[in-house]
N, C-alpha and C positions, 0 to 999 in steps of 0.2 A: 448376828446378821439381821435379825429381826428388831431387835433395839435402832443397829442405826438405820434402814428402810424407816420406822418410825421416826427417829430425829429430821429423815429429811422431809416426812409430808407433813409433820410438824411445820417447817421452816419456808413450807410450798414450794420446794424445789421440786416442780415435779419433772420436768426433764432430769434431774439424776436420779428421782427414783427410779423412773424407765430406766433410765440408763442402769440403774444397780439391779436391777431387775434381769435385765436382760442378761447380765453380767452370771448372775448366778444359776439363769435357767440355762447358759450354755457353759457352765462351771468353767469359766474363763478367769474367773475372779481369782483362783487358785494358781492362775499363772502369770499373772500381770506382778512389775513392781507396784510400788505406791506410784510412784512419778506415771506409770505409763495407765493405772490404773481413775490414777485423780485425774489425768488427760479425758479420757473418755468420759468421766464426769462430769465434767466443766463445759465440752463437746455437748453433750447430749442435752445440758441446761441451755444453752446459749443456741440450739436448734429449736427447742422447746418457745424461748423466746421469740426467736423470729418468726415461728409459723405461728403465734399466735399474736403476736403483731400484724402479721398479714391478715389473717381471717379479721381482726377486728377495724382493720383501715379497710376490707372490703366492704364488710359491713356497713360502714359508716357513709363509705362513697356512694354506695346506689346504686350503680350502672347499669345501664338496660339492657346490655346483655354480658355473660360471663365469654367474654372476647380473649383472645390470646393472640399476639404479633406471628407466634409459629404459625398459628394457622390460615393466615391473611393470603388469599390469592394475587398472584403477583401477574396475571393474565394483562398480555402485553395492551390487550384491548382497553384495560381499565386505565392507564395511562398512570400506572402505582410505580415510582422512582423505589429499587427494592435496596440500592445504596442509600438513599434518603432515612427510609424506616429503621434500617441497620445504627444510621448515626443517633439517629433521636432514641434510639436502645439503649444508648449510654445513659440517659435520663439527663446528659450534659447539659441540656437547652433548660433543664428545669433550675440547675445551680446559678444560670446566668440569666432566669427570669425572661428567657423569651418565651415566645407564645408562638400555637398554632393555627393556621385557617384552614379549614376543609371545606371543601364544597364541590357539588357536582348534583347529578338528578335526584328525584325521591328513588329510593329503594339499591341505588351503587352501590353501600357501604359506609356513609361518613358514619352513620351512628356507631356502625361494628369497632372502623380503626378507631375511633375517638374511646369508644371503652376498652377497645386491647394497649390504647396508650397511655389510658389510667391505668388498669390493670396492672400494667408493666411496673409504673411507676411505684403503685401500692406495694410489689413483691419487692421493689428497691427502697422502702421504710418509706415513701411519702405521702404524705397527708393528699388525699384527694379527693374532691368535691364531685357529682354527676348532677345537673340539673335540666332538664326541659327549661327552655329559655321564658319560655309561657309561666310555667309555676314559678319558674326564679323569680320571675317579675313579679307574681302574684305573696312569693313570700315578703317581697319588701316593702308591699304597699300592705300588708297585715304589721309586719314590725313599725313600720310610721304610725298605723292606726293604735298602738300597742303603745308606742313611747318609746322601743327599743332599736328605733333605726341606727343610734353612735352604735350600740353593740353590736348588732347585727353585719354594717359593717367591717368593724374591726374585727370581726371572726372572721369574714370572707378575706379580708386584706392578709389572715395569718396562714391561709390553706395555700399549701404547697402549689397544687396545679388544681385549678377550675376548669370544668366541662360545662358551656352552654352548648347544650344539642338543638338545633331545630329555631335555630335563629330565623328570624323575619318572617315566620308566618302568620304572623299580623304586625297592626304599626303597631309605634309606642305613643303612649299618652306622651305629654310634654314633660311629666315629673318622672316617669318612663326613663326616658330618655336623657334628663339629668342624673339619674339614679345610676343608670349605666356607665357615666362617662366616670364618674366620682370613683366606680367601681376601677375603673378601665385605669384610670391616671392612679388612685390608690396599689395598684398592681404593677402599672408600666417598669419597667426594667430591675423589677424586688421579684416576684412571681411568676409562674408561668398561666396562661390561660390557653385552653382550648374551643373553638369558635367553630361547628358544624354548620352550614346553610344552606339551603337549594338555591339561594340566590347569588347571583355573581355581584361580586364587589361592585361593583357601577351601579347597582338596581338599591342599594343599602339604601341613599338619598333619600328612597319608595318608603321606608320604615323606619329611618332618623328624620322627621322633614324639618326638623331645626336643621339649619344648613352651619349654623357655627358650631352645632353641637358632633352633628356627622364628623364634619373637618376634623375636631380635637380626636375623636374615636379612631377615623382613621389613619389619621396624622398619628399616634400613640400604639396604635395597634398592628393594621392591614400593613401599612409600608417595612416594619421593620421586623415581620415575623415571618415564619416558616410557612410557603406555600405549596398546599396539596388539592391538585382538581382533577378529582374523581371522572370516568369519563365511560364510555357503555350502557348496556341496558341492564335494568332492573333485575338484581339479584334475585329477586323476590318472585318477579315470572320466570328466571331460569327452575325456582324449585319447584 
């Protein structure tokens, strides 16, 4: 018994070590066939994978808060469609590259749903990005300064679903703002994106002021994605 535990962390199977492990501390191992025995091997590996695929896409994603869809208040005041969040649980909208808008007051919630709908997503295998729209910005005019802005793009064009939180609280430069759209059109109907803002879509103009560049952003993006307008007061003085 002890030769094969060793061939398997040998092999870093460690989900069937656990697994054999488990196996023999409730001396189960003794009553399984092979067939029912190599089951729960196989089981216990292939769990072992996915939850450490999750922690390492959480990892990687960032997100400002450890959000969950269960726990999203559905309070009739906030103006939350609880059929709407159910659909987008499928992760369906992500295989067909649409995208999200949120928007409502400071402190309703966009930030929370916007990380409980990576969140989700990450527990469904997918790659997921969290940025403050302010740093997002600030990493790509460091990769232009660097020489790495083809790469840098082409990694953001390969992330499953992008989160900018916290869109429009300030303008954009003009290279800004071509930077975005590049992003917006490299994404349109391959990706999904997610777009958090306190500002309502008519007020964007205010922090796109290239008016062709706005157009292609919302032409590409706002008209053909999934809308959510957060509504009530501030989460933040209810606590």
């Amino acid at each position: 018994m002890t030769e094969i535990e060793t061939k398997l962390k040998q092999l870093r199977l460690r989900g069937m070590t656990q697994a054999w492990k488990s196996l023999e501390e409730t001396r189960r191992i003794h009553e399984l066939s092979l067939s029912e025995g190599l089951e729960m091997l196989l089981q216990g590996e292939e769990d072992e994978r996915r939850n450490s695929r999750f922690e390492r896409l959480m990892k990687n994603a960032k997100f400002r808060y450890q959000a969950s869809l269960e726990e999203i208040n559905y309070d009739q005041s906030r103006g939350l469609d609880k059929s709407l969040i159910t659909e987008l649980a499928s992760c369906q909208y992500i295989n067909e590259g649409a995208s999200i808008l949120i928007t409502g007051a400071t402190g309703c919630g966009k930030s929370y749903l916007a990380s409980a709908l990576g969140n989700h997503a990450c527990s469904h295998g997918y790659k997921v990005n969290y940025f403050n729209t302010q740093k997002f910005m600030l990493r790509i005019k460091m990769a232009r300064l660097e020489g790495n802005i083809l790469k840098f793009f082409d990694k953001i064009a390969k992330i499953s679903l992008l989160i900018l939180d916290d869109f429009g609280l300030t303008h954009l430069e003009q290279q800004q703002q071509m930077d975005l759209m590049e992003i917006i059109e490299d994404r349109h109907g391959r990706a999904s994106t997610i777009i958090a803002s306190q500002l309502p879509v008519g007020s964007w103009y205010d922090v796109i002021t290239e008016a062709t560049i706005a157009d292609a952003i919302l032409d590409r993006f706002v008209h053909s994605s999934y809308r959510i307008e957060l509504r009530g007061e501030s989460l933040r003085k209810k606590r």
